[in-house]
C-alpha positions in Angstrom: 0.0 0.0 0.0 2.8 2.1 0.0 2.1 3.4 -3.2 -1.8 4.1 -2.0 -0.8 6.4 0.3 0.4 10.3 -0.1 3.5 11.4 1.1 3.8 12.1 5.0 5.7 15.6 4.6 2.3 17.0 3.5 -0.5 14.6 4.7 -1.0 11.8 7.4 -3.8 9.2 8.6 -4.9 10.2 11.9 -6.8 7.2 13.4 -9.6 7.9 15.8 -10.3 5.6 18.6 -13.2 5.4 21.4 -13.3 1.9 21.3 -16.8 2.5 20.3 -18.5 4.0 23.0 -20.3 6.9 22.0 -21.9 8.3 25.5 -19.1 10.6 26.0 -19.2 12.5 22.2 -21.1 15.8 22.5 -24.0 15.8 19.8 -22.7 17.6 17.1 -24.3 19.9 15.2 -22.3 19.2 12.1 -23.3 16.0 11.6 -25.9 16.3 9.5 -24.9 19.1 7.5 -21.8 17.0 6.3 -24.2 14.4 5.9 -26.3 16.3 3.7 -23.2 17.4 1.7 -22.5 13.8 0.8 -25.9 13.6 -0.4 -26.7 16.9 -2.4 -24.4 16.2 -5.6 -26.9 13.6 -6.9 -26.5 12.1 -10.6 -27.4 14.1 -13.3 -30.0 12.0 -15.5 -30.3 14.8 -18.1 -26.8 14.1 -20.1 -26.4 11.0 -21.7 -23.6 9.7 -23.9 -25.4 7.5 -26.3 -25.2 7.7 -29.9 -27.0 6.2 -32.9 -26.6 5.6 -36.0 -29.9 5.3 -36.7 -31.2 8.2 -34.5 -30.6 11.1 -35.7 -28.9 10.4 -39.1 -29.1 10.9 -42.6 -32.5 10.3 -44.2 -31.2 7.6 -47.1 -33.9 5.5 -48.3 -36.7 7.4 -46.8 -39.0 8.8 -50.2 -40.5 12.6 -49.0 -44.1 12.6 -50.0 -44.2 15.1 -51.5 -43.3 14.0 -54.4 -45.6 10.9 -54.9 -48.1 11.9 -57.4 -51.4 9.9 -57.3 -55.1 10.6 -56.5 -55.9 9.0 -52.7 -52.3 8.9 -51.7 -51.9 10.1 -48.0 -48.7 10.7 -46.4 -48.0 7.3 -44.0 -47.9 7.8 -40.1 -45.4 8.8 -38.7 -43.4 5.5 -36.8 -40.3 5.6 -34.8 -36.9 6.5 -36.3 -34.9 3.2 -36.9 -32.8 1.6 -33.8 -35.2 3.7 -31.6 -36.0 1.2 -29.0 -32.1 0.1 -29.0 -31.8 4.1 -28.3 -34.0 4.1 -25.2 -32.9 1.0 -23.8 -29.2 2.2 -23.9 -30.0 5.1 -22.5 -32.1 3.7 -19.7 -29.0 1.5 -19.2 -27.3 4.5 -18.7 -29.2 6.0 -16.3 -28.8 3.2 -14.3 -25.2 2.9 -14.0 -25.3 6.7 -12.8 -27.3 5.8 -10.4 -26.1 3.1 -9.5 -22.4 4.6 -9.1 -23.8 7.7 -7.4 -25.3 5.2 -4.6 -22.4 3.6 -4.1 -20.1 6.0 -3.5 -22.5 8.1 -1.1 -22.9 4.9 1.0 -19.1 4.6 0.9 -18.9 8.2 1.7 -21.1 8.2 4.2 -20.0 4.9 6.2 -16.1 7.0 6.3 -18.3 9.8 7.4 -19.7 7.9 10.5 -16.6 5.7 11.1 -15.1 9.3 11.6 -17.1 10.6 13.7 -17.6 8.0 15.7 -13.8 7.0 16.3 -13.9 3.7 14.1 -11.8 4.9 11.2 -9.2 7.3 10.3 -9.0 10.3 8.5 -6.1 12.0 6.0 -5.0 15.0 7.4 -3.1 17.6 5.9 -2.0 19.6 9.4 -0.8 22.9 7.7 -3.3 23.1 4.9 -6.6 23.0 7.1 -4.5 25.0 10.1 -4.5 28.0 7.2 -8.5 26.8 6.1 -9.3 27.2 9.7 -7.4 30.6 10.3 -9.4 31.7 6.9 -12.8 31.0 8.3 -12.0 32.6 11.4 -10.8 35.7 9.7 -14.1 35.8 7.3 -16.5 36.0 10.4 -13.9 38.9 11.8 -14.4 40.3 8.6 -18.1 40.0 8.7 -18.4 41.7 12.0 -16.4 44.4 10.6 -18.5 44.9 7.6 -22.1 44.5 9.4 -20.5 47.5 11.7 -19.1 49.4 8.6 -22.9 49.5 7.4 -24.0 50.3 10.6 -22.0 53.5 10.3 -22.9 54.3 7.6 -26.6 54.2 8.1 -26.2 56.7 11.1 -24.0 59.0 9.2 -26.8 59.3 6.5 -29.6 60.1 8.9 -27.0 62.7 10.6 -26.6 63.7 7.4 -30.6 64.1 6.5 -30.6 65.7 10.1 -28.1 68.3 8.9 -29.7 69.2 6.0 -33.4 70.2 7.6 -31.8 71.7 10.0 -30.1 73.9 7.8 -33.2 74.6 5.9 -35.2 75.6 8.9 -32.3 77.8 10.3 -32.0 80.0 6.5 -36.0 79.9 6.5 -35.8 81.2 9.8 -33.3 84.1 9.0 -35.2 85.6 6.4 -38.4 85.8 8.3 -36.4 86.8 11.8 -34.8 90.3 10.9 -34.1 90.4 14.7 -32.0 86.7 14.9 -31.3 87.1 11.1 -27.2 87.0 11.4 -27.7 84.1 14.4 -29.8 82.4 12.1 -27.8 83.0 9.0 -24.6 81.7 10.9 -25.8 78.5 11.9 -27.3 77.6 8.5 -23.8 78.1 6.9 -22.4 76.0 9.4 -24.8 73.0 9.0 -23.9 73.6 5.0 -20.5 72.9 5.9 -21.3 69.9 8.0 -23.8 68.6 5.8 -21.3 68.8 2.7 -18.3 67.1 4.8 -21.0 64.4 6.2 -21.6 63.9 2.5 -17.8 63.5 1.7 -17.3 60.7 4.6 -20.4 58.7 3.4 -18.8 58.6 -0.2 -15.7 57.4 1.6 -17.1 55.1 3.8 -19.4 53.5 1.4 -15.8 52.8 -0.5 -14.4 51.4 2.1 -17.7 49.2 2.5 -18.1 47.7 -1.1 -14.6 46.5 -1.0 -14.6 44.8 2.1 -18.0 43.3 0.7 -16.1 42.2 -2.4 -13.2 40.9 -0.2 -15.5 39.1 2.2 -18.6 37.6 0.1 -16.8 37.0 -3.7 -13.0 36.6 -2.5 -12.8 34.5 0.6 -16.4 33.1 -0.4 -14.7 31.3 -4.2 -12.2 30.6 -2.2 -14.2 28.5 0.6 -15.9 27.2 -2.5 -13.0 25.4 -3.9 -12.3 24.0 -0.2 -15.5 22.6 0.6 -14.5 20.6 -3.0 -11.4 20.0 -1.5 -13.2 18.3 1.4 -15.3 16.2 -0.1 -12.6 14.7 -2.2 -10.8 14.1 1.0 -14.2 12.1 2.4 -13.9 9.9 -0.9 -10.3 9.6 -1.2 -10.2 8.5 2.7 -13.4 6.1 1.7 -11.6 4.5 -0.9 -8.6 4.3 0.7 -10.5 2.2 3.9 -12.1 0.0 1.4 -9.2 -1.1 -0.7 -7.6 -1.9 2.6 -10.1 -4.1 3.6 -9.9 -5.6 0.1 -6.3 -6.3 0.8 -6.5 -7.8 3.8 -8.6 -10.6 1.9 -8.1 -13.8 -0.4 -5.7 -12.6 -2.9 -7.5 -15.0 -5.3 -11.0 -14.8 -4.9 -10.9 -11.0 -5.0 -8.5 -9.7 -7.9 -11.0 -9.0 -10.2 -12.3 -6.1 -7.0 -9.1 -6.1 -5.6 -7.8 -4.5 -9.0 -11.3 -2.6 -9.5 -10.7 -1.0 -6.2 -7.2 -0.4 -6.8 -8.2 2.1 -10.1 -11.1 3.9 -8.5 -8.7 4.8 -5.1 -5.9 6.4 -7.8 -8.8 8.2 -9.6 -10.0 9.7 -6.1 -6.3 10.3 -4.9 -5.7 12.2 -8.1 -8.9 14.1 -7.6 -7.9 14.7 -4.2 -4.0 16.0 -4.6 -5.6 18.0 -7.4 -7.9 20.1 -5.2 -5.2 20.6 -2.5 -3.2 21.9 -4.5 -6.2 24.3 -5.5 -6.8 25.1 -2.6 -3.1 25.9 -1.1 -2.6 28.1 -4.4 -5.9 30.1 -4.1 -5.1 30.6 0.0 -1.6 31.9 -1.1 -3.3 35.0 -3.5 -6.1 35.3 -0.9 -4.0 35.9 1.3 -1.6 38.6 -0.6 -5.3 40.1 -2.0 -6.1 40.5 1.7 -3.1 42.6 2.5 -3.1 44.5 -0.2 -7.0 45.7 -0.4 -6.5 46.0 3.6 -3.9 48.2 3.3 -5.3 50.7 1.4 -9.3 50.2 2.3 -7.9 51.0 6.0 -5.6 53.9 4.9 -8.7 55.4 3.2 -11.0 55.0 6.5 -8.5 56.6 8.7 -7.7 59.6 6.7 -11.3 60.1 6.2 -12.5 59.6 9.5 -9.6 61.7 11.4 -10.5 65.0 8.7 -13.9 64.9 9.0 -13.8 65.1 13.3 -11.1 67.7 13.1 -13.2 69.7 10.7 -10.5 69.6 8.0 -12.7 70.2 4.7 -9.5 70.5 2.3 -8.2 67.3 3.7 -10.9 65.7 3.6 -11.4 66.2 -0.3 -7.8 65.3 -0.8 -8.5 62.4 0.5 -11.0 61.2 -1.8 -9.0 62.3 -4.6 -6.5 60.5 -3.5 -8.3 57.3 -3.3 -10.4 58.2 -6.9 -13.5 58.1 -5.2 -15.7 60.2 -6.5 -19.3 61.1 -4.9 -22.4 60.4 -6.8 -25.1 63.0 -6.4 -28.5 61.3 -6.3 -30.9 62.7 -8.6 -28.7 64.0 -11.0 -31.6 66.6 -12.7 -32.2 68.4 -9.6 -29.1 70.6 -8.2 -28.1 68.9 -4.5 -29.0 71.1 -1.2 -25.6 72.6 -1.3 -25.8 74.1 -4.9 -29.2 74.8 -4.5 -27.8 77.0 -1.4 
C-alpha cells in the first residue's frame, strides 16, 4: 500500500479511537450538514452519452411525400426513427449505471463519514493546509463583523446627514423671516452647509471602504471557501476509498483480484482528484491571502484619513482624501441641483 498512500511531509492518517462507545461525544451539530453534503451532488439524468446511428442520421432510403403523385395517396404515419427502441434501452441502461455509481459511492462516503465521527476509522489530514483553512474561516466572520459594523456606520452618518440638511433649511428659513436673529440664524445655516457637505464627503468614503470589504469578504474569501469545501469532499472519498481497498487487501488474494484491481483504479482516480484540489486550494489561499493585505492596506488607509478629517473639521483634507483614493461622490438625482448648490 505504499504506493496508496500520499506522502507524510504533506498529509498523514490520523486514526480515531473510542473503542466504540459513544456516551461521551457531544452531539454535534455538524453532523448532519456533512451528511447532507455527501448527499446533495446527486446524478445528473439529463446528459447522456449515447449515440446512434440510426437516430438522428441521414435520411437515405426514406422517399418525401411530396413527391408521390397519385389521386388518394396520403402521407403514412409517422413510426419511430430506426434503432429507436435500442436508443431508449441504452439510455435507460445509462441512467442506471449513474445511479447506481452515485449510490455507491454516497454509501461509501457516508460509512467513512460515520466511522469518523464515531472513532472507528481514520481520516487524512493535511495539518498545515486545514491550520491555514481554519485561520481563513475565522478571519471571514472577523471580517463579517467588521462589515455588518461598517454599514452600521454608515446608516447613522446618513440620517445625521438628512438631520443636517433640515436643520439647515429651517435655520436659512428662519433668518429671512427673523430680521431680529437674522445673522444668528444665517450663521448656523452656513455652518450646517458645511457639516452637511463634509457628512456627504465621509459617506462617499465610507461607502468605499464598505463595497470593497464586501467584495473581499462575500466574492474573494467566499470562491475561495468554495473550492475547499470541494477539497473536502474529495478528501471524504479519497479517505473512503482508501479504507475499502484496505479491507480488500486484507482478503483472499485469489477470490478478489477482479475487485481487488477494481478498487485499486477507482482509489488512484480519487487520490488524483484529491491532490488535485489541495493543491487548488493551497494556491488560491496563497493569492487570498496577498489580495487581503493588499485591499487592507489601502481600504484601512482610506478609513483613517477620512475619519480623522472629518472630526477635526478639515474640509480641504478631507477632499484630498478622496481624490487620492479616486472616489468620486455620486449626487442622487442627478436633474435636480443637491441642497448645497441649490444653497
Amino acid at each position: 500500500m505504499s504506493d496508496g498512500i500520499l506522502s507524510k511531509a504533506a498529509t498523514m492518517e490520523i486514526p480515531i479511537s473510542s473503542n466504540g462507545d459513544t456516551s461521551s461525544l457531544p452531539e454535534d451539530d455538524g453532523l448532519e450538514q456533512d451528511l447532507q453534503q455527501v448527499m446533495v451532488s446527486g446524478p445528473n439524468l439529463n446528459e447522456t452519452s449515447i449515440v446512434s446511428g440510426g437516430y438522428g442520421g441521414t435520411a437515405e432510403g426514406i422517399i418525401p411525400t411530396g413527391t408521390i403523385k397519385g389521386p388518394g395517396l396520403h402521407p403514412p404515419p409517422p413510426g419511430p426513427p430506426p434503432g429507436g427502441e435500442e436508443v431508449v434501452r441504452g439510455i435507460a441502461v445509462e441512467k442506471f449505471d449513474i445511479v447506481k455509481k452515485w449510490g455507491i459511492n454516497t454509501y461509501k462516503c457516508t460509512k467513512q463519514l460515520l466511522s469518523e465521527r464515531f472513532g472507528r476509522g481514520s481520516r487524512t489530514v493535511d495539518l498545515e493546509l486545514e491550520t491555514q483553512i481554519e485561520l481563513l474561516r475565522e478571519t471571514k466572520r472577523k471580517y463579517e463583523s467588521v462589515l455588518h459594523l461598517a454599514r452600521a456606520l454608515t446608516a447613522h452618518l446618513y440620517s445625521l446627514v438628512q438631520t443636517q440638511h433640515a436643520l439647515g433649511d429651517a435655520f436659512a428659513d428662519l433668518s429671512q423671516k427673523s430680521p431680529e436673529l437674522q445673522e444668528e440664524f444665517g450663521y448656523n445655516a452656513e455652518t450646517q452647509k458645511l457639516l452637511c457637505k463634509n457628512g456627504e464627503t465621509l459617506l462617499g468614503a465610507v461607502n468605499f471602504f464598505v463595497s470593497s470589504i464586501n467584495t473581499l469578504v462575500n466574492k474573494t474569501m467566499e470562491d475561495t471557501l468554495m473550492t475547499v469545501k470541494q477539497y473536502e469532499t474529495a478528501r471524504l472519498e479519497y479517505d473512503a476509498y482508501r479504507t475499502d481497498l484496505e479491507e480488500l487487501s486484507m482478503g483472499p488474494r485469489d477470490a478478489s483480484r477482479g475487485r481487488l484491481d477494481a478498487a485499486q483504479s477507482q482509489f488512484q482516480s480519487h487520490k488524483d482528484k484529491y491532490e488535485k484540489l489541495r493543491a487548488d486550494v493551497a494556491i488560491k489561499l496563497k493569492f487570498l491571502e496577498e489580495n487581503k493585505i493588499k485591499v487592507m492596506h489601502k481600504q484601512l488607509l482610506l478609513f483613517h484619513n477620512a475619519i480623522s478629517a472629518y472630526f477635526a473639521g478639515n474640509q480641504q483634507q478631507l477632499e484630498q482624501t478622496l481624490k487620492q483614493f479616486n472616489i468620486k461622490l455620486k449626487t442622487p438625482g442627478a436633474e435636480k441641483p443637491s441642497w448645497l448648490e441649490e444653497q
